[in-house]
Steps between C-alpha positions, in 0.01 A plus 500: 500500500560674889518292790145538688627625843753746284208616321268567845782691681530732152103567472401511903799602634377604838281344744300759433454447146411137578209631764313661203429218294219339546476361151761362279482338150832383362479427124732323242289685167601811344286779659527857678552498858208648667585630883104634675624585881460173662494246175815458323448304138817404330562362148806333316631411820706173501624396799716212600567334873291578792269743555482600877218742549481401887556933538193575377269504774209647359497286150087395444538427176777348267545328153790386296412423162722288255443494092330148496631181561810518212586811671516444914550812696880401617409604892604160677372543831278712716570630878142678618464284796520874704227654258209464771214744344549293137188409383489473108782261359507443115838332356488403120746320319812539740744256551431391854546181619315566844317756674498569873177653651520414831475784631242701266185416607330809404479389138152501355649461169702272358612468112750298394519429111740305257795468781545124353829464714309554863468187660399582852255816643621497902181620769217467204336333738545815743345713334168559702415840324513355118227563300633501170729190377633458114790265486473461136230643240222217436543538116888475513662232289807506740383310814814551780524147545822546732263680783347353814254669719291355761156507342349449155425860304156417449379480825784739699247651700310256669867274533717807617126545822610167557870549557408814707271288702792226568737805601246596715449243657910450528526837660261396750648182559826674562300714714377204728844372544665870592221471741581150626858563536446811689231304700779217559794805663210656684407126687840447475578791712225439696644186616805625569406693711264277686827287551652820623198519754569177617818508591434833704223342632725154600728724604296723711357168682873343548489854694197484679615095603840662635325769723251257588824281629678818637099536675525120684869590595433828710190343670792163606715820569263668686351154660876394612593879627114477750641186589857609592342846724292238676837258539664840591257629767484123694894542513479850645203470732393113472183585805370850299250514237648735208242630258603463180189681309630800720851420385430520152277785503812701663701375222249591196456836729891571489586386142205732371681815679784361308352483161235749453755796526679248261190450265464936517800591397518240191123604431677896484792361290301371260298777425815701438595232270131496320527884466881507352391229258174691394705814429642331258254373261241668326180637628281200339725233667494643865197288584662173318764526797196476733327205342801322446582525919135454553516150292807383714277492763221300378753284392613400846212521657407245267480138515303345204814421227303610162380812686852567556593446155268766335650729797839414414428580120306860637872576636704406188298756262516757758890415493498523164347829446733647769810383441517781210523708786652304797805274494420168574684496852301791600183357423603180680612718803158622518336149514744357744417776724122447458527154606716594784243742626229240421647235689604718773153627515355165505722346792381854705149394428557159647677602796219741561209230470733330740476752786170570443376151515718470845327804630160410406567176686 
């Protein structure tokens, strides 16, 4: 008697060996090997232990035969959960106590005759490709009382459609609740980040409420510093008329000859800036500088707080995308300038409606 896995490592001793056979019959009866390319018949072979045939890849068809039920092939266990293109299995008298087919569910064929130790056939019920089942001959006097399988022999067919149908319908199942789950993270995400949107949002109106303060507080400023001129001119000339329209427009007049040569050379400094960062990133994210300035500017000239929130988000993926190119600080150098200019810009504007409405007058 060899030891199964001894005898497999002296008869295929190569992976290559093992990737020709495509048949193998292992029999315990006197008898002449017979070896045809791809089928390997072998006779008088007793073998003991496990027999691991998980190398043989290519294995369709296999059969270990005992010498009836007085004389059980001595092969305790069988490994051919890796045996994927198996589709004929035909065991006879071996002493098994359980067989593992899992994972073969290419068998068409399945014969398994006077093994009157098996008790239990794992993934018979898998087996969606069977069309041939003998568990035990119908004119045997030996019935394998010890077995269990999940459906009566008589009727394996139409029971074995029905287990297929309840795996089916399992898979599916499954299915809907892989579904659901990933349904459950998306509107879970999904409300995360409308959470996220509100608190910009909150946040961008506890903004909006401070400037709107900072808004009253210039016009007390600007109410209290009219009032003090007026004060001022009665102290100076108490009998003369001072016009204070004129005064102001001479004082929007002089501040913009202060800040437009201001607002030019900060306009020229940031174009340097826009052109050093743009030689530094790749020709398809030139333009992404541009948009990303261009959306800091909608931004402040915006007032409505959800408005600013989908502009604020506009300026985080165009961050995002950059930043593989441009530090962080340099990008925020860039937007601090922008709003510099912007703001500058906007208080020229002003000062310039000022005048022109004093003119027109």
């Amino acid at each position: 008697m060899v030891k199964a896995q001894q005898w497999i490592n002296n008869n295929f001793s190569s992976q290559e060996n093992k990737d020709k056979v495509k048949k193998l019959c292992i029999r315990l009866k006197e008898g002449t090997n017979k070896i045809d390319q791809s089928n390997y018949e072998f006779f008088n072979t007793k073998l003991e232990g496990e027999l691991d045939l998980n190398g043989f890849k290519n294995l369709e068809d296999l059969a270990i035969w005992g010498n009836w039920t007085s004389t059980l092939h001595p092969i305790t266990n069988l490994k051919i959960d890796r045996c994927s293109k198996l589709q004929k299995l035909e065991i006879d008298c071996t002493s098994f106590d359980k067989l593992n087919l899992n994972s073969n569910q290419k068998i068409t064929t399945l014969i398994i005759r006077g093994c009157i130790n098996l008790q239990k056939i794992e993934g018979l019920e898998k087996l969606s490709n069977l069309q041939n089942l003998d568990i035990w001959p119908q004119n045997s006097k030996i019935l394998n009382t010890k077995l269990q399988i999940p459906f009566c022999q008589s009727n394996w067919k139409l029971e074995l459609g029905r287990i297929k149908e309840i795996q089916i319908l399992k898979e599916k199942v499954n299915k809907n609740e892989q579904q659901l789950n990933e349904l459950a993270k998306k509107i879970h995400s999904l409300e995360e980040k409308d959470k996220k949107n509100e608190q910009k949002i909150h946040s961008l109106e506890e903004k909006a409420k401070k400037n709107e303060q900072k808004i009253h507080s210039l016009e007390e400023k600007a109410n209290k510093n009219e009032q003090q001129l007026k004060e001022i001119a009665n102290m100076i000339s108490p009998n003369i008329t001072i016009d204070l329209d004129k005064l102001k427009q001479e004082i929007a007049r002089l501040t913009l000859n202060e800040l437009v040569p201001q607002a030019q050379k900060k306009k020229s400094e940031l174009e340097q800036q826009i052109n050093d960062a743009k030689n530094k990133v790749e020709g398809s994210f030139k333009n992404i500088i541009g948009l990303l300035l261009e959306t800091q500017k909608k931004i402040l000239g915006e007032n409505d707080p959800p408005v600013q929130a989908q502009l604020t988000g506009q300026v985080n993926a165009y961050l995002s995308v950059l930043e593989g190119n441009l530090s962080k600080q340099e990008l925020q150098a860039l937007l601090d300038e922008k709003t510099k200019l912007i703001q500058l810009e906007k208080q020229i504007d002003e000062l310039r409606r000022t005048t022109n409405q004093k003119s027109a007058k």
